[in-house]
C-alpha positions as CSV (number, residue, x, y, z in Angstrom):
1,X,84.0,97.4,97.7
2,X,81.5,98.5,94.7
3,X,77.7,98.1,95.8
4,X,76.0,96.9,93.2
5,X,71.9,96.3,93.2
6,X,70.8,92.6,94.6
7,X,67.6,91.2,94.8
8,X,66.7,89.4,97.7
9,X,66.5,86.1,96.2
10,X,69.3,86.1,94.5
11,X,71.8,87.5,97.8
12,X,69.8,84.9,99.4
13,X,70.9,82.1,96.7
14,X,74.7,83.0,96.9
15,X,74.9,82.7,100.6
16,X,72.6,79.2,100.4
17,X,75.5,78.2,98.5
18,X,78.2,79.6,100.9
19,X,76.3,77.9,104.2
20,X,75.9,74.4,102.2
21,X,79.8,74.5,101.6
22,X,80.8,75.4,104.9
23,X,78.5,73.1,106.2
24,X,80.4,70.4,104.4
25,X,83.8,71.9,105.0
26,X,84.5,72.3,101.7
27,X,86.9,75.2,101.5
28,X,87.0,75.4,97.4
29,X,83.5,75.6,97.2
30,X,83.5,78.3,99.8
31,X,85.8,80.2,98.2
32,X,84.3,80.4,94.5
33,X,81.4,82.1,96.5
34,X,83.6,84.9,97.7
35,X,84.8,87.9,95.9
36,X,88.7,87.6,95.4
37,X,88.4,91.0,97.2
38,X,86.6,90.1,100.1
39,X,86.4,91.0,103.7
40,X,85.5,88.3,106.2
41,X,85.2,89.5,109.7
42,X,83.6,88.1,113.1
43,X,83.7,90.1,115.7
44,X,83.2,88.1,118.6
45,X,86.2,86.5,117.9
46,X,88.1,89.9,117.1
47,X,89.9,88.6,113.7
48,X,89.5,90.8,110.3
49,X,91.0,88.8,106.8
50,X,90.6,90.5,103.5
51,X,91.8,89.2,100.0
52,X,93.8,86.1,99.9
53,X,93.6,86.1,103.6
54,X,89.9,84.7,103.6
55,X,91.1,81.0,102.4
56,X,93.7,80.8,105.4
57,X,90.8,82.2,108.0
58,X,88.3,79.6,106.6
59,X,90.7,77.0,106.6
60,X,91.6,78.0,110.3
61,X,87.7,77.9,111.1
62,X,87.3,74.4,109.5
63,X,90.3,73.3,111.9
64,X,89.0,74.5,114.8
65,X,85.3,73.7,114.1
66,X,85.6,70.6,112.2
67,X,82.2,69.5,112.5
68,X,80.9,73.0,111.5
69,X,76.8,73.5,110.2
70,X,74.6,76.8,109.8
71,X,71.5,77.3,109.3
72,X,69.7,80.1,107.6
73,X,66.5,80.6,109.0
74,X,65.7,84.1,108.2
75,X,67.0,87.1,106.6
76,X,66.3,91.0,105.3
77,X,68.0,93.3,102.8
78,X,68.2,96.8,103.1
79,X,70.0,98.5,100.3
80,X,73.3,96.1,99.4
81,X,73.5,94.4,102.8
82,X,71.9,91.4,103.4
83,X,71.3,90.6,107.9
84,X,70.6,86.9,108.1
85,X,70.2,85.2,111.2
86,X,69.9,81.6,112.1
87,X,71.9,79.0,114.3
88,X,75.5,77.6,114.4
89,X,76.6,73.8,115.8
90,X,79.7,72.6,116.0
91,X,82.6,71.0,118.5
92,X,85.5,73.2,119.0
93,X,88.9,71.4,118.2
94,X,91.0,73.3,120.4
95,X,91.3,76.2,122.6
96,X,93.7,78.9,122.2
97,X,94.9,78.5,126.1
98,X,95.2,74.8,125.9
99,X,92.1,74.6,128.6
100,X,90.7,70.8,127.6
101,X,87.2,71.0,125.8
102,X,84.2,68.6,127.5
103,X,83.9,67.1,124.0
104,X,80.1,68.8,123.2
105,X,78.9,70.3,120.3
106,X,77.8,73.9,120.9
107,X,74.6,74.8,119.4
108,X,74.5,79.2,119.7
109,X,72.6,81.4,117.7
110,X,74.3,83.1,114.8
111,X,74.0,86.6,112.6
112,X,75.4,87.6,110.0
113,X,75.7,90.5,107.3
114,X,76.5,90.6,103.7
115,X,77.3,92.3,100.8
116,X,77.8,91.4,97.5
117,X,80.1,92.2,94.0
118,X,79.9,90.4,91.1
119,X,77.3,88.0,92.3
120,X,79.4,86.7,95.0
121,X,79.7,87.9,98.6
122,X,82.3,91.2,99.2
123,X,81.7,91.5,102.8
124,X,80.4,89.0,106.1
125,X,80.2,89.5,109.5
126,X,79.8,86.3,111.7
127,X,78.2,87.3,114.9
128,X,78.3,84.5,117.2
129,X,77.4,83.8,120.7
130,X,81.2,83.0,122.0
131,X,80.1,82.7,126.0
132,X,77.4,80.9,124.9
133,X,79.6,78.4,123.1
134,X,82.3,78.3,125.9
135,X,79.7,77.6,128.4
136,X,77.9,74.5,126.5
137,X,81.8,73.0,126.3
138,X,82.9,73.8,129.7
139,X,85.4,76.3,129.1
140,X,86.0,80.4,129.3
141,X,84.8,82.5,126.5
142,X,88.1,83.6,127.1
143,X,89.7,80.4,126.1
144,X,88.1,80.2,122.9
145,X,89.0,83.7,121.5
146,X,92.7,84.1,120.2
147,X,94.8,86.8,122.1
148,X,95.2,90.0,119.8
């Protein structure tokens, strides 16, 4: 990944545009906010996708969190990455051990870092509340995390 300078505003205006798409599930509108090169990464959930694997793992997210929103509520920069935090809702699809799902949507706070190439994000890491999640929809944390 090249760094290149961002201004606040402007990092903060390209992932604006990333949260509304996601938000609407809108996978081509997602995508022409990431770099062709990106990484996307979330931790909680132990996955890693770079390149052309970032359409599949968004895709995937959609279908497992169809009813997906974020919120931005706050956010710093320091040098090219961007920290923004907020809050995540949504009601999982599915588990990955076939444990049923109470039906509620989870509501979990979110972080999540960025950097940017080209005026469009390089790098994210979604840092979610997983046992948080599993708890508000009656099921493991375990049960919502795909085995490695």
């Amino acid at each position: 990944m090249i760094e290149q300078f961002i201004s606040a505003t402007d990092a903060m205006g390209i992932v604006e545009r990333l949260a509304q798409a996601k938000s609407r599930q809108d996978v081509t509108a997602a995508m022409a906010v990431y770099h062709p090169d990106a990484v996307l990464e979330s931790p909680p959930l132990g996955t890693r996708h770079a390149g052309p694997e970032v359409e599949n793992a968004v895709v995937g997210w959609f279908a497992f969190a169809p009813d997906y929103t974020v919120r931005v509520d706050g956010h710093g920069l320091h040098g090219e990455t961007l920290c923004c935090c907020g809050e995540i809702s949504f009601t999982p699809s599915f588990t990955w051990t076939g444990v049923a799902l109470n039906g509620v949507r989870a509501t979990v706070p979110v972080f999540m870092l960025f950097r940017f190439e080209d005026g469009r994000v390089s790098y994210e890491s979604f840092h979610f509340d997983v046992a948080g999640v599993a708890r508000q929809c009656g099921v493991e944390a375990s049960d919502l995390v795909a085995a490695s």
